[in-house]
C-alpha positions as CSV (number, residue, x, y, z in Angstrom):
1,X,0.0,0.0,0.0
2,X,2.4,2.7,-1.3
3,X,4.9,1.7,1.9
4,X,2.0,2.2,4.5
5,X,1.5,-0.6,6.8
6,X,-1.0,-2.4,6.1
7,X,-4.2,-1.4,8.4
8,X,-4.7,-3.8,11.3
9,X,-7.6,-6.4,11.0
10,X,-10.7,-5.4,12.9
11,X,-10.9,-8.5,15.1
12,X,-6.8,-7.4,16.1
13,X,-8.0,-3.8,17.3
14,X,-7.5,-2.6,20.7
15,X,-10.5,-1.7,22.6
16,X,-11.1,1.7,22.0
17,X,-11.0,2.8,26.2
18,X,-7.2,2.1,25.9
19,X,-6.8,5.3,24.0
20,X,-8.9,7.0,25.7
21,X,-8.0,6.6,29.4
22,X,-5.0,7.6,29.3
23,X,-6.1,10.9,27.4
24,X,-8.6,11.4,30.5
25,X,-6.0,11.0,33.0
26,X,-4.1,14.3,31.4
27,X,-7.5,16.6,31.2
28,X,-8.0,15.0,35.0
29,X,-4.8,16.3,35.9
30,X,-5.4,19.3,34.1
31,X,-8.6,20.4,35.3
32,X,-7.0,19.6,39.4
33,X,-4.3,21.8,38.6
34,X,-6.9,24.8,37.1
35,X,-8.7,24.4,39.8
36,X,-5.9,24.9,42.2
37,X,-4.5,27.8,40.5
38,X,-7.8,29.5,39.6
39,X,-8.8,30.4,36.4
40,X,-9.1,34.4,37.0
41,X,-5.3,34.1,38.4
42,X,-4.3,31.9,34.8
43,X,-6.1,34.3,32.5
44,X,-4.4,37.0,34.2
45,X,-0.7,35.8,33.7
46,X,-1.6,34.9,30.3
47,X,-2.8,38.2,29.4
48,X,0.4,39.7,30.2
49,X,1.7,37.7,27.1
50,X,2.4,40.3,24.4
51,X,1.1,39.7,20.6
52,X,5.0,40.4,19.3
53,X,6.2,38.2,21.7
54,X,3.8,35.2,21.0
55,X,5.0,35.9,17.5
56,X,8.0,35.2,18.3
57,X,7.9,32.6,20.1
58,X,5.9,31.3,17.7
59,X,8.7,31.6,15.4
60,X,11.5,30.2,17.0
61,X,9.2,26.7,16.7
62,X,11.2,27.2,13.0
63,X,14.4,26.9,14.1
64,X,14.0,24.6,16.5
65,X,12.3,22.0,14.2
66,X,14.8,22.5,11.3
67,X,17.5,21.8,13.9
68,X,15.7,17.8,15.0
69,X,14.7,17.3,11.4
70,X,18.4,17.7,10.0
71,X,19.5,15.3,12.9
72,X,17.3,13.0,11.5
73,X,18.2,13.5,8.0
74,X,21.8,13.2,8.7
75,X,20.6,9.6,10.3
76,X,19.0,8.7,7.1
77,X,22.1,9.9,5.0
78,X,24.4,7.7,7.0
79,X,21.8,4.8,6.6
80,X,22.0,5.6,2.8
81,X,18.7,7.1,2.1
82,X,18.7,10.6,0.5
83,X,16.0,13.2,1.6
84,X,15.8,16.7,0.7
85,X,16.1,19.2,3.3
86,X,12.3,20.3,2.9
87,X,11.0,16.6,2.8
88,X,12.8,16.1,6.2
89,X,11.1,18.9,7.6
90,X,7.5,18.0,6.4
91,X,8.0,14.3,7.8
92,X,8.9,15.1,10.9
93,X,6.2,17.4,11.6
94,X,3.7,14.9,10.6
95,X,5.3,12.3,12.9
96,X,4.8,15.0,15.7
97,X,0.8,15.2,14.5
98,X,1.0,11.6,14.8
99,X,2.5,11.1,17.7
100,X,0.0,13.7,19.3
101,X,-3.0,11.0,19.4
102,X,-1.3,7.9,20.0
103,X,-0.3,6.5,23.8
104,X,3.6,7.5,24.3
105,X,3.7,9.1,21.2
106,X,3.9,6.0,18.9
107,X,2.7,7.6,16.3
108,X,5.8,9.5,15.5
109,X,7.0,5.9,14.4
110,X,4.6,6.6,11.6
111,X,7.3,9.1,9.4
112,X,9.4,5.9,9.2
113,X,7.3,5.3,6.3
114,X,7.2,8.6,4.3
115,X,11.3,8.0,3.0
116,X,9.7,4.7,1.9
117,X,6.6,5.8,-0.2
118,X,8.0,9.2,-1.3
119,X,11.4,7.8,-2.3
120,X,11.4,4.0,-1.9
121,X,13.7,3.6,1.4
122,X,13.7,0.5,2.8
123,X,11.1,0.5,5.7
124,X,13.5,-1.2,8.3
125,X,16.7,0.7,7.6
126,X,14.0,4.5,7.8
127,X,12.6,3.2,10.9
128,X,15.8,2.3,12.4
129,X,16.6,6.4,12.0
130,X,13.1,7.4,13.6
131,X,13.9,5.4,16.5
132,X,17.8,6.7,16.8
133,X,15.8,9.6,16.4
134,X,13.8,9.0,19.4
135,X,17.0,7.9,21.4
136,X,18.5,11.0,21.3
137,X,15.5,13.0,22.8
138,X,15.3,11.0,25.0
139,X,18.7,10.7,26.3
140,X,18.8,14.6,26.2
141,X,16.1,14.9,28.5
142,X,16.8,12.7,30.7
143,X,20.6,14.1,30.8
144,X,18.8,17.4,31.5
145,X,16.3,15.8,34.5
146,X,19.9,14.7,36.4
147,X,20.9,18.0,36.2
148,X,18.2,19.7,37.7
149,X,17.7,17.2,40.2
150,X,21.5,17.7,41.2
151,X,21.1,21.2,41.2
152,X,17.8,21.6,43.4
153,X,17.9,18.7,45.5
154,X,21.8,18.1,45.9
155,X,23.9,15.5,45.2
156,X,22.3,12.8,47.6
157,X,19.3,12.9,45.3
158,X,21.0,13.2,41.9
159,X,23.1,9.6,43.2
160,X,19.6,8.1,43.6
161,X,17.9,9.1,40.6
162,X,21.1,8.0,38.7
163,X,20.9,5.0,40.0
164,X,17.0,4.2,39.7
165,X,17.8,5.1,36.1
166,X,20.3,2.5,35.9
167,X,18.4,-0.1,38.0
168,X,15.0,1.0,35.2
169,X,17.8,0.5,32.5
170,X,18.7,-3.0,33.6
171,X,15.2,-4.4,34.5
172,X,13.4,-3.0,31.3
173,X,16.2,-3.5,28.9
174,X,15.1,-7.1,27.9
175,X,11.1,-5.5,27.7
176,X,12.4,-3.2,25.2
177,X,14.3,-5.7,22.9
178,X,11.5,-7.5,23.1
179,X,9.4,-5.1,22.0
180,X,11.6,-4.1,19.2
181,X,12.0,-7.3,18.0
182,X,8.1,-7.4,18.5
183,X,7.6,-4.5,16.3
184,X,9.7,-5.6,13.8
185,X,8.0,-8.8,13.2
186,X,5.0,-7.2,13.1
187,X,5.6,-5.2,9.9
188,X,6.0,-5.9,6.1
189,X,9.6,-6.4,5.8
190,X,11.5,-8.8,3.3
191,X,13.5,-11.6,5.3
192,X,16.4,-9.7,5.3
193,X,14.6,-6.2,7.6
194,X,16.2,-7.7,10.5
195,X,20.0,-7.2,9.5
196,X,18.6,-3.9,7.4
197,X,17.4,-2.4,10.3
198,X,20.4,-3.1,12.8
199,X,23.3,-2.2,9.9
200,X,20.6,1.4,9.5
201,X,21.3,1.7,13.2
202,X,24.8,1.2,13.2
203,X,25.4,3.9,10.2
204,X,23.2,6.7,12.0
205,X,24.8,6.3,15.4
206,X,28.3,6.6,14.0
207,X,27.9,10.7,13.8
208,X,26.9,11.0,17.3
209,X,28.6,13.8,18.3
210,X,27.4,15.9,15.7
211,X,24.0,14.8,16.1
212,X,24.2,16.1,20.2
213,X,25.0,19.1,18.9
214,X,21.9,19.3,16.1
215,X,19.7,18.1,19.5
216,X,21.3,20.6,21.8
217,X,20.7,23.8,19.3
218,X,17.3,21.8,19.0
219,X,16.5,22.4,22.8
220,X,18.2,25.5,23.4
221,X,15.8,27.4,20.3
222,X,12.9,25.2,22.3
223,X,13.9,26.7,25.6
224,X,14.4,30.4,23.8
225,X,11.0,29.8,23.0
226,X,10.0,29.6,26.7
227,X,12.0,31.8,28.2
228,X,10.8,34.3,26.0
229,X,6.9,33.9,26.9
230,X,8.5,33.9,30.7
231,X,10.2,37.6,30.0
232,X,6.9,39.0,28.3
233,X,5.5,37.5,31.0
234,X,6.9,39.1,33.7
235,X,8.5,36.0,35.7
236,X,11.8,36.9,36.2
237,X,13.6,33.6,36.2
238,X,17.0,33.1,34.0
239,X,17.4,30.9,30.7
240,X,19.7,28.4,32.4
241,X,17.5,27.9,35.4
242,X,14.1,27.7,33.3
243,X,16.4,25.3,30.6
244,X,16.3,22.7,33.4
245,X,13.0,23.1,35.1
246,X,11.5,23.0,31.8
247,X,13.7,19.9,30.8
248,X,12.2,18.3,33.9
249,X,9.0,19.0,33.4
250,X,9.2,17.7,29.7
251,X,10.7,14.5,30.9
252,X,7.7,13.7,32.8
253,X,5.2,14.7,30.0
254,X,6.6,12.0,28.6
255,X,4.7,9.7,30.5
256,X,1.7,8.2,28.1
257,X,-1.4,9.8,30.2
258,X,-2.2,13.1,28.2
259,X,-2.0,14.5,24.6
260,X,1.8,16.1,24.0
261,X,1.8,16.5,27.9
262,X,-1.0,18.5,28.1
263,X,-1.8,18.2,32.2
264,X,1.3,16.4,33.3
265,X,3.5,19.6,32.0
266,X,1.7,21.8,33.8
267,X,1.1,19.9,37.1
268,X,5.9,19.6,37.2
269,X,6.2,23.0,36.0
270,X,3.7,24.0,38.7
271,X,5.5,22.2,41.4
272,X,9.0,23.0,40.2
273,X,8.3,27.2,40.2
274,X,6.7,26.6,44.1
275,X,9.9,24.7,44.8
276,X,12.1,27.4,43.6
277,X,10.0,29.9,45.0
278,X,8.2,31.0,41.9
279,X,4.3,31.6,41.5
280,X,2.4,28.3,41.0
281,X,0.0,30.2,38.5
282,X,3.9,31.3,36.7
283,X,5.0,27.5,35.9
284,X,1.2,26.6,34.7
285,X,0.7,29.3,32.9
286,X,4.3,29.3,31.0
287,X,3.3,25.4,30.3
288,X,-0.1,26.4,28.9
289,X,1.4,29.0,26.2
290,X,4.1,26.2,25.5
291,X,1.6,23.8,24.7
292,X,-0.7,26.5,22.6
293,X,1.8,28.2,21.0
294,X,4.7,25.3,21.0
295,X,2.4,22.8,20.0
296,X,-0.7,22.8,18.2
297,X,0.5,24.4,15.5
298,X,3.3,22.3,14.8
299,X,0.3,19.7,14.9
300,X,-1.8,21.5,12.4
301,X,1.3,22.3,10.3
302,X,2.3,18.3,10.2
303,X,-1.6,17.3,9.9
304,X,-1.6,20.0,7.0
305,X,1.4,18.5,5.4
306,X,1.1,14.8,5.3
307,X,-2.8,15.8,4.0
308,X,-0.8,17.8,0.8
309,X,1.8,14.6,0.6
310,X,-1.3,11.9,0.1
311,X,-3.3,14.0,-2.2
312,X,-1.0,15.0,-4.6
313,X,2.0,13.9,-6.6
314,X,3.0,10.1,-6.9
315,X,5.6,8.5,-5.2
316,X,9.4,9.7,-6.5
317,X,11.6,6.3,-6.1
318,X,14.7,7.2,-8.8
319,X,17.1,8.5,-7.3
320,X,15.7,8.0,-3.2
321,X,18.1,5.8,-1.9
322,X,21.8,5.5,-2.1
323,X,22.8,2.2,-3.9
């Protein structure tokens, strides 16, 4: 089917509450929080946002994209699949309006896919750069979570947090090759995906210190983003420090109980500004723009784009891959 996957049978399908709980447990969350910082006090410290400065904040969402979507067409050069700059772009925002309804962002898996309809990449050596991909945010964030935890709570509590990450590492490293290797079988690769996908992996890891710096200009435009809806704002907290709050908070949005952390991001970011000595209604209210100006447009923009991609031109396969 044009290097989709085929669509799941309809006796295979998931009951349908599994999406939607977890979705519930975000607006829950959400809702608590509200109602704890009051509405009157959140519309007030949103108001203080200025129109020039959502603008450009709005902007910055540019840079930091362009900066994650290079990464990952670097991953799919070394893997030997060629994708113009502007295709890389598109892909990845789709994967992000993808990711947006699906339970820990699965759907982002989806723009594994596009290289292989638009320019006939092999499915397993594309997916193996989407979940590289993946790796890298990942790590980053959770680099970025250590830090702040050293850095608020003191050494004691960084040791322990490395070390439940370690002990989390060990215990569900076998649950994750298993799910791979689940995955993998799952889809419609040729005999040979297997080895594809794992020789993909090696080729777009090889660049890594290049690609830690695409994902740390990646964050830092993210974080510019923030910090400047905190200065228009009025909360007068430095770049560095709201660099690893946010980071935080974005670590636990992760977590698969909201749409693009919509609840979870608000309740940390909350917490964390109290902790620091900040304004509850400042932390919730600097999540909230994040998520409306950080995020759904990227959502419609990716929604907007893969829409244009289906209905229009045929699939280009000369010249696509590297042979």
């Amino acid at each position: 089917m044009d290097g989709f996957p085929e669509p799941v049978a309809a006796g295979r399908r998931r009951p349908w509450f599994r999406g939607v709980l977890p979705r519930a447990i975000g607006i829950s969350i959400l809702v608590l929080v509200l109602w704890r910082v009051g509405l009157s006090a959140l519309v007030e410290q949103l108001g203080r946002l200025g129109f020039w400065s959502a603008c450009l904040a709005l902007g910055l969402s540019i840079p930091h994209l362009a900066c994650k979507s290079e990464r990952w067409r670097r991953m799919l050069h070394a893997a030997g699949i060629r994708v113009p700059v502007s295709h890389a772009f598109g892909a990845y925002l789709a994967g992000i309006a993808m990711g947006a309804f699906t339970p820990g962002r699965a759907g982002e898996f989806f723009r594994a896919w596009l290289p292989a309809r638009r320019f006939g990449a092999p499915v397993a050596a594309s997916l193996a750069t989407v979940i590289a991909d993946r790796v890298f945010d990942l790590a980053f964030l959770l680099l970025v979570s250590g830090l702040a935890a050293a850095w608020m709570w003191g050494h004691p509590a960084s040791m322990a947090l490395f070390f439940a990450a370690l002990a989390a590492g060990f215990f569900f490293q076998r649950p994750a090759a298993r799910w791979l290797h689940r995955l993998l079988s799952r889809l419609p690769l040729p005999k040979d995906g297997m080895q594809t996908f794992w020789d993909a992996w090696s080729e777009s890891m090889r660049f890594w210190p290049l690609l830690a710096l695409w994902t740390l200009a990646g964050y830092a435009f993210m974080n510019l983003q923030v910090y400047v809806m905190a200065w228009s704002m009025g909360v007068p907290i430095g770049f560095g420090e709201l660099f690893l709050l946010f980071g935080l908070a974005n670590t636990v949005a992760l977590l698969p109980v909201s749409v693009l952390g919509l609840g979870t991001r608000e309740a940390v970011l909350g917490m964390l500004f109290v902790a620091r000595g900040y304004q509850q209604t400042q932390g919730v209210s600097l999540a909230l723009a994040f998520f409306v100006i950080g995020s759904i447009p990227v959502v419609a923009a990716g929604a907007f784009w893969l829409l244009v991609q289906r209905s229009s031109d045929a699939p280009l396969v000369d010249g696509g891959t590297k042979t």
